[in-house]
Backbone as ProteinMPNN parsed JSONL, in Angstrom:
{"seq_chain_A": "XXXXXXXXXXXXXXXXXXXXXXXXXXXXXXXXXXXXXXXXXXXXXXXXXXXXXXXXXXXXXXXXXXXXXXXXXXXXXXXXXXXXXXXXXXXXXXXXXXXXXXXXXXXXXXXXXXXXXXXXXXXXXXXXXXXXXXXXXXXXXXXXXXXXXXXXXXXXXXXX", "coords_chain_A": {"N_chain_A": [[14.524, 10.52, 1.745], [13.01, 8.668, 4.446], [14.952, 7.44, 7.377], [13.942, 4.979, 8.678], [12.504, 3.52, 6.294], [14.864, 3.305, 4.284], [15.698, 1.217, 6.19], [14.169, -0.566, 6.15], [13.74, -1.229, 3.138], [16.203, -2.414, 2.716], [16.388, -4.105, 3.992], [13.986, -6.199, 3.177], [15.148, -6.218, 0.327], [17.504, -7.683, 0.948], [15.877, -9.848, 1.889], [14.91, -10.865, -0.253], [16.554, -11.576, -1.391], [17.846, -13.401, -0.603], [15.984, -15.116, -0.319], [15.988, -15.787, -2.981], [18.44, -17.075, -3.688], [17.683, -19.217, -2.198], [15.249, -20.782, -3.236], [14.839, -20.506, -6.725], [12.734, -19.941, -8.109], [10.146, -20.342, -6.589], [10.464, -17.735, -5.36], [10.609, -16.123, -7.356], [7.706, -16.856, -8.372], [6.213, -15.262, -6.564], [6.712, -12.901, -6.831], [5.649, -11.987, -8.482], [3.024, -12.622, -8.074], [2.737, -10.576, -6.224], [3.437, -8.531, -7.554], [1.409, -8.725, -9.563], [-1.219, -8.31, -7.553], [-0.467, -5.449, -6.241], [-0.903, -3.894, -9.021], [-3.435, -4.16, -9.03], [-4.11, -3.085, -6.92], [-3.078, -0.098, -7.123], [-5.081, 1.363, -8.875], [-6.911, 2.031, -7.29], [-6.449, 3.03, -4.863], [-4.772, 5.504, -5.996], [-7.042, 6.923, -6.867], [-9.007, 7.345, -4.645], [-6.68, 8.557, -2.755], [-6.445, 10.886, -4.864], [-9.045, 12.105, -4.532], [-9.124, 12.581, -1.778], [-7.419, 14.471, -1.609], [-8.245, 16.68, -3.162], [-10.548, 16.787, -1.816], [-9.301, 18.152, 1.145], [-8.176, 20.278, 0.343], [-10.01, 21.642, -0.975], [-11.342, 21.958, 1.419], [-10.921, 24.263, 4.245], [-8.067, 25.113, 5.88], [-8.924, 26.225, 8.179], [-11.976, 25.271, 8.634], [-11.695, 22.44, 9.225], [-10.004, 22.565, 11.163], [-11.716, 23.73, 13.345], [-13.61, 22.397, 13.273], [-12.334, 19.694, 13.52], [-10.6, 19.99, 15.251], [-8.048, 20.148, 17.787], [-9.192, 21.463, 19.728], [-12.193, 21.121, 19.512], [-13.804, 19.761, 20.63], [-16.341, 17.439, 21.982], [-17.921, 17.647, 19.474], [-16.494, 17.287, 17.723], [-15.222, 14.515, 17.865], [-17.503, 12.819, 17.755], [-18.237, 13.748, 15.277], [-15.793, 12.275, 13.857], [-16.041, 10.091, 14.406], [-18.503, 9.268, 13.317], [-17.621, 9.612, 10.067], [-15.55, 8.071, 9.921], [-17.407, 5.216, 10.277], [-18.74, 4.898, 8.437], [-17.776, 5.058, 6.206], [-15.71, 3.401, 3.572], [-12.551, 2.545, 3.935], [-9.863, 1.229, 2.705], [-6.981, 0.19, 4.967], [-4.17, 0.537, 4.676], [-4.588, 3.102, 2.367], [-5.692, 4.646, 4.62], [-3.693, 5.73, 6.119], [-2.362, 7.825, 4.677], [-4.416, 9.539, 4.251], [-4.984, 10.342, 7.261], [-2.63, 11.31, 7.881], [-2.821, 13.722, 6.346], [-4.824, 15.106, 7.252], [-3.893, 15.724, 10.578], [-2.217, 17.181, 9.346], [-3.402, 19.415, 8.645], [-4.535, 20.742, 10.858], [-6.54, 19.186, 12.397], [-7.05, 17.343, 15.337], [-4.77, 15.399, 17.083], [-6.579, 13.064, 18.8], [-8.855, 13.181, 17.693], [-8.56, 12.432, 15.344], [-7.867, 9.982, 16.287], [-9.702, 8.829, 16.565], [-11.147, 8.548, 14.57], [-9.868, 7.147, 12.901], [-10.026, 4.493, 14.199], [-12.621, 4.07, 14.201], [-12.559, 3.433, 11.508], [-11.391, 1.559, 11.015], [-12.918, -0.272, 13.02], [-15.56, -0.139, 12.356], [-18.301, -0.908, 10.26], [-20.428, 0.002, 8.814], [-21.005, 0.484, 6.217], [-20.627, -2.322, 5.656], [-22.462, -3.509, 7.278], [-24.391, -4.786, 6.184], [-23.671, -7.369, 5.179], [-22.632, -8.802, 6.957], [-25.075, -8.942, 8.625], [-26.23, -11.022, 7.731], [-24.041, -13.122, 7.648], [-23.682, -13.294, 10.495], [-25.706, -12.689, 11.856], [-28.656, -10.536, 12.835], [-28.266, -9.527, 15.471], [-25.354, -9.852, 16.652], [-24.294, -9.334, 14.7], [-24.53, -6.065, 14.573], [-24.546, -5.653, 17.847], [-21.49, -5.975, 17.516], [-20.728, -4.022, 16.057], [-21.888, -2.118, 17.813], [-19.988, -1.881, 19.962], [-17.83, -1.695, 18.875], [-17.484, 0.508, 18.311], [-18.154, 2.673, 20.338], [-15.76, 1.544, 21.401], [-13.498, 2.884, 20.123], [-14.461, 5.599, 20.206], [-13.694, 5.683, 23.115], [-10.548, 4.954, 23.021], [-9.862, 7.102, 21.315], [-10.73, 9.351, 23.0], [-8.533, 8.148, 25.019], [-6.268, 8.646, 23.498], [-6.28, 11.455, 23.76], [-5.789, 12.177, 26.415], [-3.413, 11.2, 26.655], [-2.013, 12.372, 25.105]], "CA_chain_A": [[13.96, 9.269, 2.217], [13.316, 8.407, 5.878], [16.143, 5.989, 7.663], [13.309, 4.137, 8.242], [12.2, 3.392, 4.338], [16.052, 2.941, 4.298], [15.835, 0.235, 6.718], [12.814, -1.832, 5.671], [14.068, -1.367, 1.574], [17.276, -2.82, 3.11], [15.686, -5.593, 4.968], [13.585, -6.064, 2.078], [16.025, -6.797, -0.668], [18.513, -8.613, 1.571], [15.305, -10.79, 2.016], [14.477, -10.955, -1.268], [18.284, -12.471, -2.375], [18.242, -14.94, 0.019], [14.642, -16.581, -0.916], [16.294, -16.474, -4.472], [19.23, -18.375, -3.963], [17.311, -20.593, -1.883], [14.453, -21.308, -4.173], [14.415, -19.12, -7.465], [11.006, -20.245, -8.629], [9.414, -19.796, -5.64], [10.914, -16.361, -5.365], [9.447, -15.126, -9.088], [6.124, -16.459, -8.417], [5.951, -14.438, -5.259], [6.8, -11.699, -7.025], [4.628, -12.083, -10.132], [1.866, -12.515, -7.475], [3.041, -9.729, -5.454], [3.191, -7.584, -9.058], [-0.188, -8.152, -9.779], [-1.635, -7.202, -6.21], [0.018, -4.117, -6.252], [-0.908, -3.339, -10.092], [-4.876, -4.277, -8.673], [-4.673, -1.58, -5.583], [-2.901, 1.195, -7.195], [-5.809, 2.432, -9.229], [-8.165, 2.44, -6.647], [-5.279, 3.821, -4.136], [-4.739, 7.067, -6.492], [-7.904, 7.678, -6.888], [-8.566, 7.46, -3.362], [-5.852, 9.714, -2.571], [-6.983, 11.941, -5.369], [-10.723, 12.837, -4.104], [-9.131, 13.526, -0.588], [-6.246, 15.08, -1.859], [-8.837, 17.669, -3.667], [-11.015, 17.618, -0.413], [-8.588, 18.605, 2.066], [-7.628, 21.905, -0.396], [-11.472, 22.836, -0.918], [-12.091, 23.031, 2.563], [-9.942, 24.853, 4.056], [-7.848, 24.388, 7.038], [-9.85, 27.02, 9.256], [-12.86, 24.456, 9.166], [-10.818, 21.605, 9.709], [-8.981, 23.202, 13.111], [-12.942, 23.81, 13.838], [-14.896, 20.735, 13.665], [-11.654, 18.551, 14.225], [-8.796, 20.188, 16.193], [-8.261, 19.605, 19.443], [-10.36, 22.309, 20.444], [-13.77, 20.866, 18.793], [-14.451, 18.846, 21.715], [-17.467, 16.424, 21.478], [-18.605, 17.437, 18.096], [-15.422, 16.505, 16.799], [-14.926, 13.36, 18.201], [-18.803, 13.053, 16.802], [-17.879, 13.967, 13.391], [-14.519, 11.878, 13.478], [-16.371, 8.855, 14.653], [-19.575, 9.621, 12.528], [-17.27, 9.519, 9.36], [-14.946, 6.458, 10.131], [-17.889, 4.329, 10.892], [-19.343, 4.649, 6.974], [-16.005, 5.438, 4.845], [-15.191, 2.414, 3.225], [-11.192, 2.789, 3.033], [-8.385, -0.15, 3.16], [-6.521, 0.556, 6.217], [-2.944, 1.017, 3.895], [-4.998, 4.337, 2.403], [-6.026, 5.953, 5.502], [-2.853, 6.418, 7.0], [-2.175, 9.493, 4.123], [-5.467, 10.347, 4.766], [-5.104, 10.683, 8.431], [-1.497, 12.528, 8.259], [-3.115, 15.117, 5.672], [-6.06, 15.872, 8.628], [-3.182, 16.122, 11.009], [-1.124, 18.423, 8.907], [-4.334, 20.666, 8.122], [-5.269, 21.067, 11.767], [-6.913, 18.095, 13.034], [-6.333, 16.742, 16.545], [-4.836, 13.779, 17.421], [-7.525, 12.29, 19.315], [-10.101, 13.105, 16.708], [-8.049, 11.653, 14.1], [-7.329, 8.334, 16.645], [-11.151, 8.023, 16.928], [-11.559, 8.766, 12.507], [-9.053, 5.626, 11.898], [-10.292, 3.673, 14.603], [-14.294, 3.269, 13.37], [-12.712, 3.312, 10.37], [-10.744, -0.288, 10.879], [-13.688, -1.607, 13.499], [-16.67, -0.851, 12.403], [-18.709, -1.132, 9.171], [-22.027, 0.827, 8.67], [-21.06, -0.517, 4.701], [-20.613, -3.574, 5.508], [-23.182, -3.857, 7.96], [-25.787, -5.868, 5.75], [-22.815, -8.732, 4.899], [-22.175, -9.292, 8.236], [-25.874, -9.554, 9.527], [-26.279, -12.126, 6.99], [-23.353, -14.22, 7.85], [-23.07, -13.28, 12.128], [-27.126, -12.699, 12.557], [-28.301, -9.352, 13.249], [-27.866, -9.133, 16.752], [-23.691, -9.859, 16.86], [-23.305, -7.857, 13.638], [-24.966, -4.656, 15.559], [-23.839, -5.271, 18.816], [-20.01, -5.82, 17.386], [-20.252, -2.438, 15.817], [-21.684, -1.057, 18.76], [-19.387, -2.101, 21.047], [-16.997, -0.97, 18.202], [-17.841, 2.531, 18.115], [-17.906, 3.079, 22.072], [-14.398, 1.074, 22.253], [-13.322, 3.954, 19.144], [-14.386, 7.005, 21.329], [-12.917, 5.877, 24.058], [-9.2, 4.973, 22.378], [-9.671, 8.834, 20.988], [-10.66, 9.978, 24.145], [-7.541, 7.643, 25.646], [-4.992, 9.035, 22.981], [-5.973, 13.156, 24.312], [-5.056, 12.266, 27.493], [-1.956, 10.485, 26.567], [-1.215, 13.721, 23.871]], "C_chain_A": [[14.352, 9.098, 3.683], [14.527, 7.288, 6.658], [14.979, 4.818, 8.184], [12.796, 3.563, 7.209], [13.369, 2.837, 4.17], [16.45, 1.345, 4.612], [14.842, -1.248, 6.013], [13.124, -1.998, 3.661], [15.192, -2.363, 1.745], [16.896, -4.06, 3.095], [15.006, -6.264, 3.674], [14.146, -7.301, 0.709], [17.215, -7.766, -0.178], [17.261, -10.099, 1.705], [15.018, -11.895, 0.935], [15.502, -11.791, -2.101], [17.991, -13.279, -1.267], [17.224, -15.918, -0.347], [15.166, -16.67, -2.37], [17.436, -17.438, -3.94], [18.445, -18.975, -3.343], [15.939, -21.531, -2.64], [13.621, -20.389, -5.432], [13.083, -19.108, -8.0], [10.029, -19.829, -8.147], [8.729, -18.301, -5.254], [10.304, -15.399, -6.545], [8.416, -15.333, -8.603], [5.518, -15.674, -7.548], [6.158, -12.906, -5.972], [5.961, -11.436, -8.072], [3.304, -11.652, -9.254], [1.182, -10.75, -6.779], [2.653, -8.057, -6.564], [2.066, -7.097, -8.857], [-1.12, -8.146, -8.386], [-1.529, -5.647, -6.452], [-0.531, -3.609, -7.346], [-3.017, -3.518, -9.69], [-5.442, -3.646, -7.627], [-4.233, -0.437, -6.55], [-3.775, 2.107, -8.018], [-6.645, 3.035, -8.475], [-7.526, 3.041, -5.206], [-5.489, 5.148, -4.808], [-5.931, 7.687, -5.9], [-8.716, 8.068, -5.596], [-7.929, 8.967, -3.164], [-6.106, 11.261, -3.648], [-7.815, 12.588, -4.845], [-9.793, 13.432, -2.485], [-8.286, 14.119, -0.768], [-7.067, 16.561, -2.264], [-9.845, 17.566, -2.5], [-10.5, 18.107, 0.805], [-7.925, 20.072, 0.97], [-8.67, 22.266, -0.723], [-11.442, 23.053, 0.718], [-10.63, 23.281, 3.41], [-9.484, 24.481, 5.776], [-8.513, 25.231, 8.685], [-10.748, 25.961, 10.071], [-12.428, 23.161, 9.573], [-10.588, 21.354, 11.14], [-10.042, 23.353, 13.98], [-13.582, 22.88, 14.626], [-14.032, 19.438, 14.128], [-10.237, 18.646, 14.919], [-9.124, 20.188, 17.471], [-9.109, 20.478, 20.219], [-12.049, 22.283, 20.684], [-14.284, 20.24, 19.687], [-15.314, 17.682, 21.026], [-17.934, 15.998, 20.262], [-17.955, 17.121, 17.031], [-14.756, 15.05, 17.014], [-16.712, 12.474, 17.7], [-18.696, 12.557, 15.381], [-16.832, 12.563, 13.13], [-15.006, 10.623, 13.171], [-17.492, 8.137, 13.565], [-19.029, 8.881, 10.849], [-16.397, 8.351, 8.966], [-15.832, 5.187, 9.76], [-18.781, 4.159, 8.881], [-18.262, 4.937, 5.875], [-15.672, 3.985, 4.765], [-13.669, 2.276, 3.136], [-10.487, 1.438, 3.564], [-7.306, 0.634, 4.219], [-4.983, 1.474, 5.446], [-3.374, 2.788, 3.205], [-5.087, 5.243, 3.564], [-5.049, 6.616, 6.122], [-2.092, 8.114, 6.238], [-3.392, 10.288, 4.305], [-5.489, 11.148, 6.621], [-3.507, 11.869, 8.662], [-1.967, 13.689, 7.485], [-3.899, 15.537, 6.938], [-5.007, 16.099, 9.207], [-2.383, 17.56, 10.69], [-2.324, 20.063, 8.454], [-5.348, 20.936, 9.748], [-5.854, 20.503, 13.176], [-6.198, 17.971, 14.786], [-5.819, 15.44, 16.52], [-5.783, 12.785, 18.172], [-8.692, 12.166, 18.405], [-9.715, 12.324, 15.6], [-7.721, 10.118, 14.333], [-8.758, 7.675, 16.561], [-11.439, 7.983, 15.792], [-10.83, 7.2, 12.3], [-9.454, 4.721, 13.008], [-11.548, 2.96, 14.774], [-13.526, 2.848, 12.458], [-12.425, 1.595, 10.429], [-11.903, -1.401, 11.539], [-14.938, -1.133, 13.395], [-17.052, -0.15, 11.174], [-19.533, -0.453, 8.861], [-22.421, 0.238, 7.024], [-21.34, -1.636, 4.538], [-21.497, -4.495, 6.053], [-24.018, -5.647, 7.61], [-24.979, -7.698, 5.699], [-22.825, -9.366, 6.37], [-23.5, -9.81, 9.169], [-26.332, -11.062, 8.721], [-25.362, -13.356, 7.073], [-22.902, -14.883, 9.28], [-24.972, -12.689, 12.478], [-26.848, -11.182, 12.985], [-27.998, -8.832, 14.724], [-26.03, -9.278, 17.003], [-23.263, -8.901, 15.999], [-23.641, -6.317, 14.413], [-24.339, -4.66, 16.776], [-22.021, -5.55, 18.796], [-19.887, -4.148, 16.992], [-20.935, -1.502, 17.091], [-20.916, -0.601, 19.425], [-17.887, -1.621, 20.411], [-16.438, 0.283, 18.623], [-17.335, 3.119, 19.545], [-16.204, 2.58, 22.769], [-13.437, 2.338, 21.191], [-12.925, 4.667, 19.756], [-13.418, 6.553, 22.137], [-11.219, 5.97, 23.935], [-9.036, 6.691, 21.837], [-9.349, 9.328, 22.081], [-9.045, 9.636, 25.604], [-5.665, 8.579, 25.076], [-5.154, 10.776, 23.332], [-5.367, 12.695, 25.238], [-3.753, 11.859, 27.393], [-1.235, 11.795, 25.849], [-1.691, 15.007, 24.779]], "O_chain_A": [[15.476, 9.263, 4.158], [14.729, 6.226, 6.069], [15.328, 3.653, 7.991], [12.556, 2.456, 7.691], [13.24, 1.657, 3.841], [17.077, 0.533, 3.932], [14.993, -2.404, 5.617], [12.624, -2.946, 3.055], [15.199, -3.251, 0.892], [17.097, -4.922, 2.24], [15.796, -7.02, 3.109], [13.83, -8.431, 0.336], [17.768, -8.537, -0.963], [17.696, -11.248, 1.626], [14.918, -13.12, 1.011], [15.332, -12.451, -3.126], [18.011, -14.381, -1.815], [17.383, -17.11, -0.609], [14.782, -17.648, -3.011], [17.161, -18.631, -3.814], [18.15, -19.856, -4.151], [15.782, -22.747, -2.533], [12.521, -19.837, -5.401], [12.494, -18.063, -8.274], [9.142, -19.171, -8.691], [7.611, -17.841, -5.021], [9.736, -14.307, -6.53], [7.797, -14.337, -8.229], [4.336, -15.367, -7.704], [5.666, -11.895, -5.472], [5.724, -10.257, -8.333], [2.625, -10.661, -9.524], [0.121, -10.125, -6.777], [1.978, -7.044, -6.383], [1.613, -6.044, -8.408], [-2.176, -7.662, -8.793], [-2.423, -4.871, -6.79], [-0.928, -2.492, -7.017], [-3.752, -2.765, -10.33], [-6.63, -3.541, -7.322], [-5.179, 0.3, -6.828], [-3.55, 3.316, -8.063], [-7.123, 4.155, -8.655], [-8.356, 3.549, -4.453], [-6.3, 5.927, -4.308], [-6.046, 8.504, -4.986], [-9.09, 9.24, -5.557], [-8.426, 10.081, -3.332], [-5.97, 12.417, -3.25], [-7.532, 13.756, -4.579], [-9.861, 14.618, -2.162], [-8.08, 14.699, 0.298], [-6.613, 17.582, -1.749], [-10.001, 18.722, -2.106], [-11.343, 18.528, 1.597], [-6.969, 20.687, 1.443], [-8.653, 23.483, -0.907], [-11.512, 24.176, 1.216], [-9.568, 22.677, 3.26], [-10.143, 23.879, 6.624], [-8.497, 24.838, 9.851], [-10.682, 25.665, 11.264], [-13.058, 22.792, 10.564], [-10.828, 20.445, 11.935], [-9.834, 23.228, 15.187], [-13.917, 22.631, 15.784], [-14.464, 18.479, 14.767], [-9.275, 17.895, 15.087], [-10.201, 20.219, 18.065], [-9.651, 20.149, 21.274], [-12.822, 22.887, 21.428], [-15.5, 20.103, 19.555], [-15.117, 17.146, 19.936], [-18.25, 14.878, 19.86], [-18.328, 16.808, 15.9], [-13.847, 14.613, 16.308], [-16.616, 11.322, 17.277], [-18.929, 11.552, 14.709], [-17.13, 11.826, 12.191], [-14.717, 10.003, 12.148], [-17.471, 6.994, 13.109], [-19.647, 7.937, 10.357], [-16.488, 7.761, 7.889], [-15.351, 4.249, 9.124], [-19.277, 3.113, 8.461], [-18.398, 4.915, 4.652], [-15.375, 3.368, 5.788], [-13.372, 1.79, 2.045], [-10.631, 0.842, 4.631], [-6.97, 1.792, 3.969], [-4.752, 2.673, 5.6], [-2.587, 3.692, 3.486], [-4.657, 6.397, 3.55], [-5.183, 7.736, 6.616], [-1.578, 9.074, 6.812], [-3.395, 11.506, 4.484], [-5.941, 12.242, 6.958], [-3.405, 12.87, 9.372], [-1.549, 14.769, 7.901], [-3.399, 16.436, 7.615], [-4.497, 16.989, 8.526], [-2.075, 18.538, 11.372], [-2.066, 21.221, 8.126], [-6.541, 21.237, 9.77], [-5.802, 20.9, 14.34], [-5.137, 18.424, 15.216], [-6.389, 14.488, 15.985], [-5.557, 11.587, 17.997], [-9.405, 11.163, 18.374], [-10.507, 11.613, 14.981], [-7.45, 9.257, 13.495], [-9.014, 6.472, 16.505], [-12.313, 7.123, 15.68], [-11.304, 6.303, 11.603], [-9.034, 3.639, 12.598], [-11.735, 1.831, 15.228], [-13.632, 1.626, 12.357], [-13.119, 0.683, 9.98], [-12.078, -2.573, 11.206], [-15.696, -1.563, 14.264], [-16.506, 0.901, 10.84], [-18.879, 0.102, 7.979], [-23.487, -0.229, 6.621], [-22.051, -2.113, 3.653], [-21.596, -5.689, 5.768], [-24.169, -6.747, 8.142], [-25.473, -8.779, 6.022], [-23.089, -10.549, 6.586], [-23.413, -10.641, 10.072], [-26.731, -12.047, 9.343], [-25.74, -14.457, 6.674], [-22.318, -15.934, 9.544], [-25.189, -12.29, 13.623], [-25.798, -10.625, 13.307], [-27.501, -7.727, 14.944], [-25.623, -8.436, 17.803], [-22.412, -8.021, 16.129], [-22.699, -5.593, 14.735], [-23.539, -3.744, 16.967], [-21.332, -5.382, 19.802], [-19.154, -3.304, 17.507], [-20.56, -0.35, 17.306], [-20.796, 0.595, 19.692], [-16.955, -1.254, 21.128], [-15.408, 0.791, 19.066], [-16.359, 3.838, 19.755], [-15.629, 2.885, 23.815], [-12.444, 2.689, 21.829], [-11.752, 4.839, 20.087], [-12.27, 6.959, 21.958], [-10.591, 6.824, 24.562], [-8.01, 7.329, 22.074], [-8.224, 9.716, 22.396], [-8.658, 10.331, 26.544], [-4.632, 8.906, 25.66], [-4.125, 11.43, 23.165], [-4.149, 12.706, 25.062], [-2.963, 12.304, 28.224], [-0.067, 12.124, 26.055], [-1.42, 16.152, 24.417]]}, "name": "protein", "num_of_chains": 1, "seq": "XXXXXXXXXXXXXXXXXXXXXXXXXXXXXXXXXXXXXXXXXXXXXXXXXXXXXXXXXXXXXXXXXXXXXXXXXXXXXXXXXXXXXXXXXXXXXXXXXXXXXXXXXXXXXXXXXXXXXXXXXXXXXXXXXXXXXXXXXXXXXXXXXXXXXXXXXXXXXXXX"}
């Protein structure tokens, strides 16, 4: 276990005794609540992590290092952006998703521009949003998304 994990389990449970003595009621229902959260992501977490867990070992890390290592240029910042921008995932998932790409090849810039459609912009969600922000704000937010994406990719090569 990391000394960070260490720290925040620490922090954590030291937090966790002090809201009890100071109000134990409080303190259960927070955790009851807290329970069932957690017991209402982790199926759809696994399974999640399952499907990419079994697509990052079909394809293999050759094509990977290809279409999204730092070498792929354009068509991987393309792809990265391409795939972000319609992947439905909860932000708490992608970050094992994004260290497996890393560890199988990936660049860091392709992988800053994959999690950064992924958080700002929708292609799923599109239709909700022209319905509640009119279609002209819902489109031009995800445009302006997408192009602020690339560029944060294109910001984190130069920085890496």
């Amino acid at each position: 276990m990391s000394s960070n994990a260490l720290i925040f389990i620490s922090a954590a449970a030291a937090l966790s005794l002090v809201s009890f003595i100071l109000d134990r009621d409080k303190t259960m229902l927070g955790f009851k609540k807290g329970w069932q959260m957690f017991r209402k992501l982790l199926l759809p977490f696994l399974n999640i992590l399952i499907i990419v867990s079994i697509a990052l070992y079909l394809i293999p890390p050759s094509a990977i290092n290809e279409y999204l290592g730092a070498e792929s240029g354009i068509l991987g910042y393309f792809i990265a952006a391409t795939v972000g921008s319609i992947t439905l995932i909860p932000a708490f998932i992608s970050y094992p998703i994004a260290a497996g790409l890393l560890q199988q090849g990936a660049g860091y810039a392709v992988v800053a521009t994959f999690m950064t459609t992924l958080m700002m912009v929708g292609v799923v969600t599109l239709p909700l949003e022209i319905r509640y922000l009119g279609r002209r704000v819902a489109i031009t937010r995800n445009a302006l998304n997408f192009v602020a994406a690339v560029i944060v990719g294109l910001a984190v090569g130069v920085i890496l």
